[in-house]
Predicted model as a PDB file, atoms N, CA, C, CB and O in Angstrom, pLDDT in the B-factor column:
MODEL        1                                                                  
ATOM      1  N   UNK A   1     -24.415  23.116 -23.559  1.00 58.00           N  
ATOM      2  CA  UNK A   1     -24.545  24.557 -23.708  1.00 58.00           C  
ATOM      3  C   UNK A   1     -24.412  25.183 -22.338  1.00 58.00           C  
ATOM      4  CB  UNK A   1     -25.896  24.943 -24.373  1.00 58.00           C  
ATOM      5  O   UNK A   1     -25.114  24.751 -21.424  1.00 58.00           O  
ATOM      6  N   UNK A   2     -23.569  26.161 -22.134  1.00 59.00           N  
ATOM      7  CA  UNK A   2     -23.154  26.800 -20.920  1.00 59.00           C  
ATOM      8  C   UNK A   2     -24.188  27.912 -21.034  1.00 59.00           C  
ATOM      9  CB  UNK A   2     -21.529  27.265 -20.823  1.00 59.00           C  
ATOM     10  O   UNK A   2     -24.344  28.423 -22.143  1.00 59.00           O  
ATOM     11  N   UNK A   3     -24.912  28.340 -20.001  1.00 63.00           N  
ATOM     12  CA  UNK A   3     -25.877  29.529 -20.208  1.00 63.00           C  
ATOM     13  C   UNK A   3     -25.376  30.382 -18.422  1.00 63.00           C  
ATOM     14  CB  UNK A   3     -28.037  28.800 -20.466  1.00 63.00           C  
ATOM     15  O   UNK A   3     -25.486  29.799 -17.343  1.00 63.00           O  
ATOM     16  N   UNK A   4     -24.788  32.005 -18.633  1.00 78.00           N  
ATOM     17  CA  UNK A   4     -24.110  32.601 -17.403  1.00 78.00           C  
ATOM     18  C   UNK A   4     -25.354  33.781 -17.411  1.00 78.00           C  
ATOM     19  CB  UNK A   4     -22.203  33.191 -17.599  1.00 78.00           C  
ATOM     20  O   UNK A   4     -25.155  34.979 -17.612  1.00 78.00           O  
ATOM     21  N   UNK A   5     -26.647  33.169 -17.153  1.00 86.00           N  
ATOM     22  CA  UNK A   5     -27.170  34.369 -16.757  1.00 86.00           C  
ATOM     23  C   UNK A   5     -28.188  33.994 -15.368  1.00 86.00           C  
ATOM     24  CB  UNK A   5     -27.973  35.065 -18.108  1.00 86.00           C  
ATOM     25  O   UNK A   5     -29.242  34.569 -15.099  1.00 86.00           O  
ATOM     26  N   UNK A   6     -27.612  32.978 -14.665  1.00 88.00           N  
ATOM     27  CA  UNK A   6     -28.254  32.441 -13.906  1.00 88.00           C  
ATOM     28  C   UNK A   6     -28.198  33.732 -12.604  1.00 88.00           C  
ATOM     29  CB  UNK A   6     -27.672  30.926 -13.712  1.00 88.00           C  
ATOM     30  O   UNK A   6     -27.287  34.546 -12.457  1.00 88.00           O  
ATOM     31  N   UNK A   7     -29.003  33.654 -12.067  1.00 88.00           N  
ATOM     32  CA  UNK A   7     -28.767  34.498  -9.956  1.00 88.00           C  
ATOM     33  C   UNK A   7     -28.798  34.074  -9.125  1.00 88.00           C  
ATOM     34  CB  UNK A   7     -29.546  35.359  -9.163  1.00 88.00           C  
ATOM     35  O   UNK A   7     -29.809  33.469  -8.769  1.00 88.00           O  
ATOM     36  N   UNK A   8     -27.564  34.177  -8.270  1.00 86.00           N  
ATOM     37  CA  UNK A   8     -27.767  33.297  -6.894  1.00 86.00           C  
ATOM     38  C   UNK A   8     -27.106  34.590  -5.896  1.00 86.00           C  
ATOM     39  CB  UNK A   8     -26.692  31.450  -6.838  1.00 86.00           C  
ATOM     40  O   UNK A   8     -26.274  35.450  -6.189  1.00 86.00           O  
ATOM     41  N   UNK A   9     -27.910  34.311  -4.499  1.00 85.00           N  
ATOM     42  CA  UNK A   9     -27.682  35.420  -3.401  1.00 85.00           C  
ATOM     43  C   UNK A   9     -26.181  35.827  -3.729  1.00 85.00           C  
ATOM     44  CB  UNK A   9     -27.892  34.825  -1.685  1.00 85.00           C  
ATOM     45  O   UNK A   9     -25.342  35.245  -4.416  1.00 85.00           O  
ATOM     46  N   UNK A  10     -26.083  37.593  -2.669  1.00 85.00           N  
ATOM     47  CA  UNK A  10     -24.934  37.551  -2.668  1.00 85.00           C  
ATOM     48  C   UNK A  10     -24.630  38.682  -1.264  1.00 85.00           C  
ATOM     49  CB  UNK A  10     -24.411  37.856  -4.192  1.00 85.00           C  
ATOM     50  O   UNK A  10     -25.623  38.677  -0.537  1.00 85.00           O  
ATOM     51  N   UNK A  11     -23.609  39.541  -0.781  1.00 85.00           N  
ATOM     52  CA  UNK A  11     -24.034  40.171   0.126  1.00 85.00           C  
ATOM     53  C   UNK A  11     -24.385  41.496  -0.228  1.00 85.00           C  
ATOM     54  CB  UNK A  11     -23.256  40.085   1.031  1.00 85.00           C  
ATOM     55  O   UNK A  11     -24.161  41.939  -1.355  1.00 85.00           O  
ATOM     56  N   UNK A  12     -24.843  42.056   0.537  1.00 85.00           N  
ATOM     57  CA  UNK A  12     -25.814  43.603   0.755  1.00 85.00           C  
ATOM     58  C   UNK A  12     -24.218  44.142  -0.096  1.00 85.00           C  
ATOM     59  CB  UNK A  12     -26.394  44.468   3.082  1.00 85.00           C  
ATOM     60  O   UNK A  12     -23.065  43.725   0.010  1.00 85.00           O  
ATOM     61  N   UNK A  13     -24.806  45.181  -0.888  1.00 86.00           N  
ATOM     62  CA  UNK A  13     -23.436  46.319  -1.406  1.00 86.00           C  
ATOM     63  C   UNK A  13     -22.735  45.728  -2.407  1.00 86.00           C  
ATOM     64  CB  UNK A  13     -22.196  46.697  -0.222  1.00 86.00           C  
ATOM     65  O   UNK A  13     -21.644  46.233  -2.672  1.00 86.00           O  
ATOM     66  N   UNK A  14     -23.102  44.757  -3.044  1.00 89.00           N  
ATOM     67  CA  UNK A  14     -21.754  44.366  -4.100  1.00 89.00           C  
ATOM     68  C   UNK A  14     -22.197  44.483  -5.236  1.00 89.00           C  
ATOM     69  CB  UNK A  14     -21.081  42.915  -4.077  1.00 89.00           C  
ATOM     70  O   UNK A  14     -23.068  43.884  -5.866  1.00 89.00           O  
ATOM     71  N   UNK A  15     -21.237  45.661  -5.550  1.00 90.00           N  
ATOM     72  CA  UNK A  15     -21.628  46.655  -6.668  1.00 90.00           C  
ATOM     73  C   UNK A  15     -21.726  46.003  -8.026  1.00 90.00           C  
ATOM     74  CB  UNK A  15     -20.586  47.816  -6.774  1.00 90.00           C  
ATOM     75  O   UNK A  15     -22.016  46.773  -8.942  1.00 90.00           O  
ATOM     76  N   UNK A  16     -21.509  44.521  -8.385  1.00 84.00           N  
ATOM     77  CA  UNK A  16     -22.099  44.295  -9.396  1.00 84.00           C  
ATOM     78  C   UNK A  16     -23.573  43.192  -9.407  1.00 84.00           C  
ATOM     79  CB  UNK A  16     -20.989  43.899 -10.150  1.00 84.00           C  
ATOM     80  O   UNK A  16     -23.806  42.244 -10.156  1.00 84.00           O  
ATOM     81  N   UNK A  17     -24.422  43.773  -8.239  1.00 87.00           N  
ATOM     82  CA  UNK A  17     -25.514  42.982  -8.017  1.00 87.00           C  
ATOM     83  C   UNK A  17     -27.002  43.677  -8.566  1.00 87.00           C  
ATOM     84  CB  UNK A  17     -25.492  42.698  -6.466  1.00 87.00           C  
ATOM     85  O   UNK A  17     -26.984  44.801  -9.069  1.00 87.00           O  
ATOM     86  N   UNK A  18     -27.944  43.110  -8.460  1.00 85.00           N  
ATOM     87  CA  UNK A  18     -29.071  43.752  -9.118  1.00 85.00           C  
ATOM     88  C   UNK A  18     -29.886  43.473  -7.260  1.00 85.00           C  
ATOM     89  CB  UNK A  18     -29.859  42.734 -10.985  1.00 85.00           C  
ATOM     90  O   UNK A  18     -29.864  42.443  -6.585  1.00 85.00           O  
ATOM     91  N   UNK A  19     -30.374  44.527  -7.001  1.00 87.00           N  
ATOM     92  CA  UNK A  19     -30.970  44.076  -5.647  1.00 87.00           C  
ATOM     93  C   UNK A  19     -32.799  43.858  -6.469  1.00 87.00           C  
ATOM     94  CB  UNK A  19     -30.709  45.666  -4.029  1.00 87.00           C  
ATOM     95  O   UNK A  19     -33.497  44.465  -7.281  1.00 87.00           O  
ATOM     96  N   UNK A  20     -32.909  42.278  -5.389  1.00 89.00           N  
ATOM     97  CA  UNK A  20     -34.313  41.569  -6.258  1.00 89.00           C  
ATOM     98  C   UNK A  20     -34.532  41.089  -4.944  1.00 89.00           C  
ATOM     99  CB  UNK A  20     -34.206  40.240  -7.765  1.00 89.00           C  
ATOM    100  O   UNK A  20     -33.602  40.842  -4.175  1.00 89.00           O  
ATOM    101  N   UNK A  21     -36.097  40.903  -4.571  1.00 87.00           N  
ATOM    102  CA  UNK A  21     -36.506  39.906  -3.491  1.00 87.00           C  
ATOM    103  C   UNK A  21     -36.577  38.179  -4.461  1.00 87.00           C  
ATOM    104  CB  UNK A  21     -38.350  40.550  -2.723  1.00 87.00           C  
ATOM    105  O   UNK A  21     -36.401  37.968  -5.661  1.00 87.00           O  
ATOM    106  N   UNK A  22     -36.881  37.277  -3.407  1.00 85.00           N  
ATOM    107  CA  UNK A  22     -37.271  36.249  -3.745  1.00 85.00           C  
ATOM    108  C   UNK A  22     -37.837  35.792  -4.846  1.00 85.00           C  
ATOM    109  CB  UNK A  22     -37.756  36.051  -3.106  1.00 85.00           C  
ATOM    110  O   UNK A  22     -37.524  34.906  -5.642  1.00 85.00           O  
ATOM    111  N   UNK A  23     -39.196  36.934  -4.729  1.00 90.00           N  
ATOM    112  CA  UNK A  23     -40.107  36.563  -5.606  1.00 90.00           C  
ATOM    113  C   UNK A  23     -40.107  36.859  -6.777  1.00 90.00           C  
ATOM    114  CB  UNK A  23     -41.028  36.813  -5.314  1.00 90.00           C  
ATOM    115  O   UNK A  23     -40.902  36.396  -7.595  1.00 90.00           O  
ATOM    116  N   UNK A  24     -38.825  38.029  -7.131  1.00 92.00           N  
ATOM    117  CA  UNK A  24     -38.711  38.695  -8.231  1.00 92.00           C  
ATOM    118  C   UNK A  24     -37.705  37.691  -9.452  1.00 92.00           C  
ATOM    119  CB  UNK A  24     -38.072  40.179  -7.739  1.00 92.00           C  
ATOM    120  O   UNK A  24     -37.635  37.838 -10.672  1.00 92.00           O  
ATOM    121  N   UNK A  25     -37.141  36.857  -8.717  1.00 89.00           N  
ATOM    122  CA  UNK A  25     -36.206  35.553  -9.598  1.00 89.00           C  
ATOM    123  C   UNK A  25     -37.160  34.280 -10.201  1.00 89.00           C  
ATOM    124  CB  UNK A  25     -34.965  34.682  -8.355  1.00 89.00           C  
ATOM    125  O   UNK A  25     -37.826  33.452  -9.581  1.00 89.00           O  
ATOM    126  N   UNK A  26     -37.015  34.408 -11.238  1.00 91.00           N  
ATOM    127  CA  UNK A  26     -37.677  33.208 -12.251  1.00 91.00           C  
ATOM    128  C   UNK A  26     -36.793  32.243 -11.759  1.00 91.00           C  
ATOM    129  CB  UNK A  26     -37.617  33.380 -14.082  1.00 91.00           C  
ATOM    130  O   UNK A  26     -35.603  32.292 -11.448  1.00 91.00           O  
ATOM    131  N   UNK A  27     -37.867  31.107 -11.756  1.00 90.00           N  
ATOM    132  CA  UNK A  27     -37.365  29.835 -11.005  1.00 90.00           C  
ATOM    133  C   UNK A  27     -36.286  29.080 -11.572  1.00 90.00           C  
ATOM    134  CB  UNK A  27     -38.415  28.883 -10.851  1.00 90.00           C  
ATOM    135  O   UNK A  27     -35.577  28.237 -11.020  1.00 90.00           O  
ATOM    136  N   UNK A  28     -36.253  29.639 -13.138  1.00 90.00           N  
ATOM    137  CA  UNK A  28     -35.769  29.196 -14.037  1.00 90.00           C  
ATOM    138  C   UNK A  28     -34.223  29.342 -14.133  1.00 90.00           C  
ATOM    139  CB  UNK A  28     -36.430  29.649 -14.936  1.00 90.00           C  
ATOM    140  O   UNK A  28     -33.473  28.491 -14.612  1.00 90.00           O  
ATOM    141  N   UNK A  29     -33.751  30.870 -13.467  1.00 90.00           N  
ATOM    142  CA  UNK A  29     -32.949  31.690 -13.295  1.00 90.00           C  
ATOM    143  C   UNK A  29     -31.812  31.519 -11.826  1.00 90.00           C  
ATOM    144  CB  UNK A  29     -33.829  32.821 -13.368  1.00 90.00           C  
ATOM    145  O   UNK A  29     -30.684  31.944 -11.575  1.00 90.00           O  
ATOM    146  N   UNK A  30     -32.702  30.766 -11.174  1.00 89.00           N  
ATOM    147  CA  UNK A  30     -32.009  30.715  -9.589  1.00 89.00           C  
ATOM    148  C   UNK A  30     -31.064  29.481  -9.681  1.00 89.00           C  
ATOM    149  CB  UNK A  30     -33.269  30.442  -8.168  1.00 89.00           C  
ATOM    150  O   UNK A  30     -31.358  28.338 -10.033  1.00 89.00           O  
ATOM    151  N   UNK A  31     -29.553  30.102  -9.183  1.00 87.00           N  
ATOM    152  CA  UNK A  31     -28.595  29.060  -8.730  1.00 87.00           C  
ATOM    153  C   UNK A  31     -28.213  29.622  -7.423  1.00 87.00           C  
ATOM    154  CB  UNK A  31     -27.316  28.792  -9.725  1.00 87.00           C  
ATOM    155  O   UNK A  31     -27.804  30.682  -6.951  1.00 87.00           O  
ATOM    156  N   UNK A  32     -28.590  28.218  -6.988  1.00 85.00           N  
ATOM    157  CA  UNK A  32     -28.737  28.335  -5.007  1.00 85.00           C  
ATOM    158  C   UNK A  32     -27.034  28.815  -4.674  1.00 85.00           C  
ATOM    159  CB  UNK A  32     -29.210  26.147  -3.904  1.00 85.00           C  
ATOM    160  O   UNK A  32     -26.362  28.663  -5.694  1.00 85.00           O  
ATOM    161  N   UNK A  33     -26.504  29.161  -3.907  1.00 83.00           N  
ATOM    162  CA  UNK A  33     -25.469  29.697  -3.254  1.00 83.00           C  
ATOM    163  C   UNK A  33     -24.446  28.051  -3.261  1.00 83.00           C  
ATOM    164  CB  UNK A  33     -26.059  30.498  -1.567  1.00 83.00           C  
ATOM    165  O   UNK A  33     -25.008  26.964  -3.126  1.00 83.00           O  
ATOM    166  N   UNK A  34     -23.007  28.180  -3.431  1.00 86.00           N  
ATOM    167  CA  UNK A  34     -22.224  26.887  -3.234  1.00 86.00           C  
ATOM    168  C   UNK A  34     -22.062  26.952  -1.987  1.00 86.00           C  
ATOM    169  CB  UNK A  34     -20.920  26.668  -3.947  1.00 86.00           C  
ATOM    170  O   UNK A  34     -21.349  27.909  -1.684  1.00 86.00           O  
ATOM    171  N   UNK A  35     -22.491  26.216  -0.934  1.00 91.00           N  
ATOM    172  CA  UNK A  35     -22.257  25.758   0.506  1.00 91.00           C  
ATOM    173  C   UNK A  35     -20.990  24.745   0.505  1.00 91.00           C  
ATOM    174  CB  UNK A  35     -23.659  24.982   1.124  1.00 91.00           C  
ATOM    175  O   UNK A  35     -20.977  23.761  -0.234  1.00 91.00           O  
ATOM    176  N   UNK A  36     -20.021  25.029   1.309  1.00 95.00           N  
ATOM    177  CA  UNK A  36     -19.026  24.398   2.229  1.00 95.00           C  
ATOM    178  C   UNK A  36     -18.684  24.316   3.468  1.00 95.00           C  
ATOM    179  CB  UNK A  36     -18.233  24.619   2.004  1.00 95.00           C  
ATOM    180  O   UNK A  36     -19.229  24.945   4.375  1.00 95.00           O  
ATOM    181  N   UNK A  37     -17.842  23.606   3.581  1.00 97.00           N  
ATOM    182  CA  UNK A  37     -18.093  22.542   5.232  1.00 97.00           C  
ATOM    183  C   UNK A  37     -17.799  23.721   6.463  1.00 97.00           C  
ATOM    184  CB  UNK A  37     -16.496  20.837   5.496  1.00 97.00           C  
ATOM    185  O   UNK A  37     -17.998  23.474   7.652  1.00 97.00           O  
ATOM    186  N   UNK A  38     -17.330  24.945   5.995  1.00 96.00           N  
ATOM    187  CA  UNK A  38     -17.010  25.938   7.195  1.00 96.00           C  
ATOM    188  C   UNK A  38     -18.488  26.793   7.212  1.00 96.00           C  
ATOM    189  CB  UNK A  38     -15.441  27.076   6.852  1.00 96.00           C  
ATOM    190  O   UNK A  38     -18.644  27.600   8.128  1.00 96.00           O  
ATOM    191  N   UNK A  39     -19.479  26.633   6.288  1.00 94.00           N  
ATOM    192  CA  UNK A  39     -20.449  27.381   6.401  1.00 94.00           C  
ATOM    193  C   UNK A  39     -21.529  26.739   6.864  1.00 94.00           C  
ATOM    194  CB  UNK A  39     -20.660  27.961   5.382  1.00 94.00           C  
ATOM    195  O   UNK A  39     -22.522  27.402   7.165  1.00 94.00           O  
ATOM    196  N   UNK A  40     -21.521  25.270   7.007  1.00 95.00           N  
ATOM    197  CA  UNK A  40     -22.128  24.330   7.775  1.00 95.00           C  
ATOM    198  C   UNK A  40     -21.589  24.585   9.472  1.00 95.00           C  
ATOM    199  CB  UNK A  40     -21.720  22.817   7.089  1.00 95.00           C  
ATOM    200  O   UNK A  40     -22.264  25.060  10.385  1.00 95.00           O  
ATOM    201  N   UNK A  41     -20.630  24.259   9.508  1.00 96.00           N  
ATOM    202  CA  UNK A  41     -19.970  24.711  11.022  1.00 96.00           C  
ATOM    203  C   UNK A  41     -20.286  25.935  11.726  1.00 96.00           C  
ATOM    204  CB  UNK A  41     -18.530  24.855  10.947  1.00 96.00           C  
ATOM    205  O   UNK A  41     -20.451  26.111  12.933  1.00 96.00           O  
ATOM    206  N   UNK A  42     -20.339  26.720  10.794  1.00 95.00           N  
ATOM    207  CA  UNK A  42     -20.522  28.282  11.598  1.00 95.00           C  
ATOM    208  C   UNK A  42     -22.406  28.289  11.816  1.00 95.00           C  
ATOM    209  CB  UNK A  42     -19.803  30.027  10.223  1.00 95.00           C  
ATOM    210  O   UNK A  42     -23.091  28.461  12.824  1.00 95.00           O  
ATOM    211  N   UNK A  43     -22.681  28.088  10.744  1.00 94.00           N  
ATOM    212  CA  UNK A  43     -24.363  27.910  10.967  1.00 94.00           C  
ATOM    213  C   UNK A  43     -24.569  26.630  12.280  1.00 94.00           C  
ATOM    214  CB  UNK A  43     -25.237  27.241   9.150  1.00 94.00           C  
ATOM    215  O   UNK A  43     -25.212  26.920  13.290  1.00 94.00           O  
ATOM    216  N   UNK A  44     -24.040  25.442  12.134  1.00 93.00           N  
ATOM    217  CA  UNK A  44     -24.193  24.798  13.871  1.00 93.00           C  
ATOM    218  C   UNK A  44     -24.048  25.507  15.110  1.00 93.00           C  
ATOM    219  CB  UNK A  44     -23.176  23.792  14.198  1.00 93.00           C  
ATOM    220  O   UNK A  44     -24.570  25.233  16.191  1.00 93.00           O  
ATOM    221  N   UNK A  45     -23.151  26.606  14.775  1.00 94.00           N  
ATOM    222  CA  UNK A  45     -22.233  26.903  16.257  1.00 94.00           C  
ATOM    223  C   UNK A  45     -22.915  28.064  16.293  1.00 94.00           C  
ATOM    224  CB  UNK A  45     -20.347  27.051  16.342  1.00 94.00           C  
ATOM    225  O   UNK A  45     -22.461  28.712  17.236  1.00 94.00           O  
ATOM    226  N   UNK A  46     -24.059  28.857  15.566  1.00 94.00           N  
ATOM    227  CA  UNK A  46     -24.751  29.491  15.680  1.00 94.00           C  
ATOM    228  C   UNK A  46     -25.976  29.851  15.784  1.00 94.00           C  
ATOM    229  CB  UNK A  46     -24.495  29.695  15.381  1.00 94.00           C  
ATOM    230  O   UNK A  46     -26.325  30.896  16.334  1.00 94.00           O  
ATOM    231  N   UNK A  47     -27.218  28.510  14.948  1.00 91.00           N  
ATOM    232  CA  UNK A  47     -27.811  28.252  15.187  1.00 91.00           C  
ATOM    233  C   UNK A  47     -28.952  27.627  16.309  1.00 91.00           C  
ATOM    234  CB  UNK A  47     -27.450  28.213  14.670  1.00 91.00           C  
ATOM    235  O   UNK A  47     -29.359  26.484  16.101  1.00 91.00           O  
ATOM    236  N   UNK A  48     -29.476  28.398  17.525  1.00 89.00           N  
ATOM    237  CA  UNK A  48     -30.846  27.821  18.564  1.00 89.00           C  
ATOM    238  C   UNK A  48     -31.173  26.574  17.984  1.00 89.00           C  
ATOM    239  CB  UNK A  48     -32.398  28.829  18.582  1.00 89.00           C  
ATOM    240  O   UNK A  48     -30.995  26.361  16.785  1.00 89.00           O  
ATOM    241  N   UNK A  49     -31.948  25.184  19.281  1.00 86.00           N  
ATOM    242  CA  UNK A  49     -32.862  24.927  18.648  1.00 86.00           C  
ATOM    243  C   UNK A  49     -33.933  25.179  18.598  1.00 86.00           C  
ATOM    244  CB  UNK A  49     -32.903  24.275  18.610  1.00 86.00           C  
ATOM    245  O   UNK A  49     -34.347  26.066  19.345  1.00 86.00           O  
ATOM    246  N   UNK A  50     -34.775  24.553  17.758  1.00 90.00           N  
ATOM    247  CA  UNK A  50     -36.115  24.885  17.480  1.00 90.00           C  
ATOM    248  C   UNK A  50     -37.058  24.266  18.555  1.00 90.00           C  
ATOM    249  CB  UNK A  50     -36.473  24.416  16.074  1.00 90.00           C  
ATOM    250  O   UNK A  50     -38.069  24.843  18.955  1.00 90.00           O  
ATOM    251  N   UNK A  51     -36.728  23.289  18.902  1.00 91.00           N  
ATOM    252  CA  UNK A  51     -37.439  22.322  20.041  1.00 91.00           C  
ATOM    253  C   UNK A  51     -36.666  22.684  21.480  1.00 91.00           C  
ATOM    254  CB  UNK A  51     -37.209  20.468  19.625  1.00 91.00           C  
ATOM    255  O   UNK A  51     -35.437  22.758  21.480  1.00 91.00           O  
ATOM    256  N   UNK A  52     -37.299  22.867  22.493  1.00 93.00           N  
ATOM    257  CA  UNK A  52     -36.957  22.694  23.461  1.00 93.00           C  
ATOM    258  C   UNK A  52     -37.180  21.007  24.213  1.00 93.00           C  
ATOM    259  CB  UNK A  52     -37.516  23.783  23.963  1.00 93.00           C  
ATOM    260  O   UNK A  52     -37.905  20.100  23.802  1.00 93.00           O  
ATOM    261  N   UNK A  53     -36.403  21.024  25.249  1.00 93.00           N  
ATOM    262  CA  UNK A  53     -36.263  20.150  25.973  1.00 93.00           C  
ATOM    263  C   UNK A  53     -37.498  19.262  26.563  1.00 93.00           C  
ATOM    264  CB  UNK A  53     -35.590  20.703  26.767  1.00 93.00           C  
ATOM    265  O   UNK A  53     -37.690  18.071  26.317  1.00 93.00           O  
ATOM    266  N   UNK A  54     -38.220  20.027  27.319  1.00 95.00           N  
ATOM    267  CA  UNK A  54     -40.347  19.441  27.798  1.00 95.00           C  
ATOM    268  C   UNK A  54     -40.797  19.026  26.236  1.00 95.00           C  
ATOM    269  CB  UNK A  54     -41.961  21.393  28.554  1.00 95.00           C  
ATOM    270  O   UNK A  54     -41.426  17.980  26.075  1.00 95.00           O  
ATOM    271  N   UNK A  55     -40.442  19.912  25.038  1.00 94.00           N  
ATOM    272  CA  UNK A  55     -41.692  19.312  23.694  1.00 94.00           C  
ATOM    273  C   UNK A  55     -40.201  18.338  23.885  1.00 94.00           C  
ATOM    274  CB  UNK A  55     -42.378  20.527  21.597  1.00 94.00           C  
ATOM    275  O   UNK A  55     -39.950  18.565  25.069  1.00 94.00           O  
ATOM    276  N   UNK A  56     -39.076  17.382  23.378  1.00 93.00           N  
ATOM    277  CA  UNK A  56     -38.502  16.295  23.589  1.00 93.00           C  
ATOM    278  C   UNK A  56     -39.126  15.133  24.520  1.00 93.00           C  
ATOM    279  CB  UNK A  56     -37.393  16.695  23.990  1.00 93.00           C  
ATOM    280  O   UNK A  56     -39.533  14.011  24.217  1.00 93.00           O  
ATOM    281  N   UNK A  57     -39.081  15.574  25.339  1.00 95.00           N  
ATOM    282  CA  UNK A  57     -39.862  14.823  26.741  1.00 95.00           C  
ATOM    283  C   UNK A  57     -41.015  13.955  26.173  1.00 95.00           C  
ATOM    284  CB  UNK A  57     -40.640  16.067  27.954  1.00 95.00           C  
ATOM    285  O   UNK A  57     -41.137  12.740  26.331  1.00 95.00           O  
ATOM    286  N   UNK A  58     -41.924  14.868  25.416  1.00 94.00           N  
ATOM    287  CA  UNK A  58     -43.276  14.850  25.316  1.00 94.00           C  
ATOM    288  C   UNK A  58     -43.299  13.644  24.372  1.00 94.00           C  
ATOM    289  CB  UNK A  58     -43.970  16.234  24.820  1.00 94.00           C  
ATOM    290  O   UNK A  58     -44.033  12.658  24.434  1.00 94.00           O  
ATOM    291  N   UNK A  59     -42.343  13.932  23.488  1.00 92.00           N  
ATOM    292  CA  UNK A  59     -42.484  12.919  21.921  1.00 92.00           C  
ATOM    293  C   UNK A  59     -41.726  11.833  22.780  1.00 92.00           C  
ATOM    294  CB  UNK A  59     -41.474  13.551  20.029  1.00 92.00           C  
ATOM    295  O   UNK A  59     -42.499  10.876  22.802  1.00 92.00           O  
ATOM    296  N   UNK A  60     -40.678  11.535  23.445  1.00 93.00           N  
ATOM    297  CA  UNK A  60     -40.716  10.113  23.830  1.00 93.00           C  
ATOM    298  C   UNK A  60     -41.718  10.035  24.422  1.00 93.00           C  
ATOM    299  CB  UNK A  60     -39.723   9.558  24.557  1.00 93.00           C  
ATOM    300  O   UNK A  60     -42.369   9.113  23.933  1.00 93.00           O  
ATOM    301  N   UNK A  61     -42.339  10.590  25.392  1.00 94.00           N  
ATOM    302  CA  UNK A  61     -43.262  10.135  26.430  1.00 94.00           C  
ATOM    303  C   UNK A  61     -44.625   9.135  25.357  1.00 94.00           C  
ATOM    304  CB  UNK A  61     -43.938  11.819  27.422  1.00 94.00           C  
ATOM    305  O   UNK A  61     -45.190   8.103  25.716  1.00 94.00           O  
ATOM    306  N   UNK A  62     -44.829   9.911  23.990  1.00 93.00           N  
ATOM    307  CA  UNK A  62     -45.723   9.819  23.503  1.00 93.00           C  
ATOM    308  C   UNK A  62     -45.419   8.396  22.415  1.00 93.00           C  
ATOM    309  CB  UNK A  62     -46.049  11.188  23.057  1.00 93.00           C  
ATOM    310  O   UNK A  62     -46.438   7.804  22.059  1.00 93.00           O  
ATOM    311  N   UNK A  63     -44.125   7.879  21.920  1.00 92.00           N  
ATOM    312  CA  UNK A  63     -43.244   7.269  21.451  1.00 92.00           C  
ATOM    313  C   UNK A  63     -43.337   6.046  22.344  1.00 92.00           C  
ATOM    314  CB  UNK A  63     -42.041   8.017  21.362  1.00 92.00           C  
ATOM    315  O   UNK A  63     -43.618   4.977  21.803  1.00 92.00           O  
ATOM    316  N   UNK A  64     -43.157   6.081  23.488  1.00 92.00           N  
ATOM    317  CA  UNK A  64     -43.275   4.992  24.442  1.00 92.00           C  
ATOM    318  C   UNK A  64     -44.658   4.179  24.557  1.00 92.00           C  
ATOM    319  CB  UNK A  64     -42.973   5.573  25.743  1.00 92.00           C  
ATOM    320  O   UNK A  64     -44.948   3.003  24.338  1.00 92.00           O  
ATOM    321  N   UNK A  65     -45.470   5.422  25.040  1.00 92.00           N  
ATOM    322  CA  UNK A  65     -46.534   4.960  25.245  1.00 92.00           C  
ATOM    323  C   UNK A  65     -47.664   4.232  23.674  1.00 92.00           C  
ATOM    324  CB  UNK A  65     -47.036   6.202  26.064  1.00 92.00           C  
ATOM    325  O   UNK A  65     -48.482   3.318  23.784  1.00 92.00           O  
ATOM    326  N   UNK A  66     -47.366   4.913  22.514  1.00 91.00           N  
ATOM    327  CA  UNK A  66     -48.008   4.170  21.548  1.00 91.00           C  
ATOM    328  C   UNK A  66     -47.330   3.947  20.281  1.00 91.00           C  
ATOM    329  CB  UNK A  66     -49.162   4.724  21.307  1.00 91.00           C  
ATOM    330  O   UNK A  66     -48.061   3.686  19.325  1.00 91.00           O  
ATOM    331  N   UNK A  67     -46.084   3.998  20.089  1.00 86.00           N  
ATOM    332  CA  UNK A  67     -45.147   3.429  19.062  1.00 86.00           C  
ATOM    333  C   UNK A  67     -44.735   4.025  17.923  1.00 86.00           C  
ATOM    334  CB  UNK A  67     -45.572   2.409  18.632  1.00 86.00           C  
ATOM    335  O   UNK A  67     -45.018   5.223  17.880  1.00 86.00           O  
ATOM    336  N   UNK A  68     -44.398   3.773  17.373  1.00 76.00           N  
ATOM    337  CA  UNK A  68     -43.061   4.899  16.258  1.00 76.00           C  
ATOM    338  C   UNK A  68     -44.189   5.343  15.181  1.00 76.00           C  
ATOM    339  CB  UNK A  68     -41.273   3.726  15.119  1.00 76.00           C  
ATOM    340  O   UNK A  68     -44.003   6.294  14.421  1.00 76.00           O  
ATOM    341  N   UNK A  69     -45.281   4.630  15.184  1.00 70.00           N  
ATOM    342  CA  UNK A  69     -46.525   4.866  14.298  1.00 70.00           C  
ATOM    343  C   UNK A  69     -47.979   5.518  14.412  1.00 70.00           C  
ATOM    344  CB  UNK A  69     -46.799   3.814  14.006  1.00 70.00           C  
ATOM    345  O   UNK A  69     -48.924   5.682  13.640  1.00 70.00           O  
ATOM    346  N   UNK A  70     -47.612   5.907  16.180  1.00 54.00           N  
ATOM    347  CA  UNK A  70     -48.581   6.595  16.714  1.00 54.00           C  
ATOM    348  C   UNK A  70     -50.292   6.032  16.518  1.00 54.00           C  
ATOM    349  CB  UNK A  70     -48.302   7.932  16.120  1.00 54.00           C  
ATOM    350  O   UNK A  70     -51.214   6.675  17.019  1.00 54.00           O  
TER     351      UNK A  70                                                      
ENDMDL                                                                          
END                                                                             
């Protein structure tokens, strides 16, 4: 059984959208967005990281000194 009443994001203005937050979509209802390999790429080449370099440092330092199991 094919059922087309599912919602998945879309952009700001497209006039056949219903504007809803998050919380307003039944879980039941949500189809996540189709991701492809150029929208992976652009999100790398755009994306900070989250960790800097000293917290890196820290986790080997801490890795070394008492083991992958802490």
């Amino acid at each position: 059984v094919m059922v087309d009443d599912l919602l998945t994001p879309c952009s700001p203005g497209d006039p056949a959208a219903l504007e809803m937050t998050w919380m307003d979509v039944p879980s039941d209802k949500l189809l996540e967005p189709i991701v492809c390999m150029s929208d992976m790429l652009r999100s790398l080449s755009t994306t900070r990281p989250t960790v800097n370099t000293e917290d890196l440092l820290k986790v080997k330092k801490f890795t070394e000194d008492f083991g992958m199991e802490g």
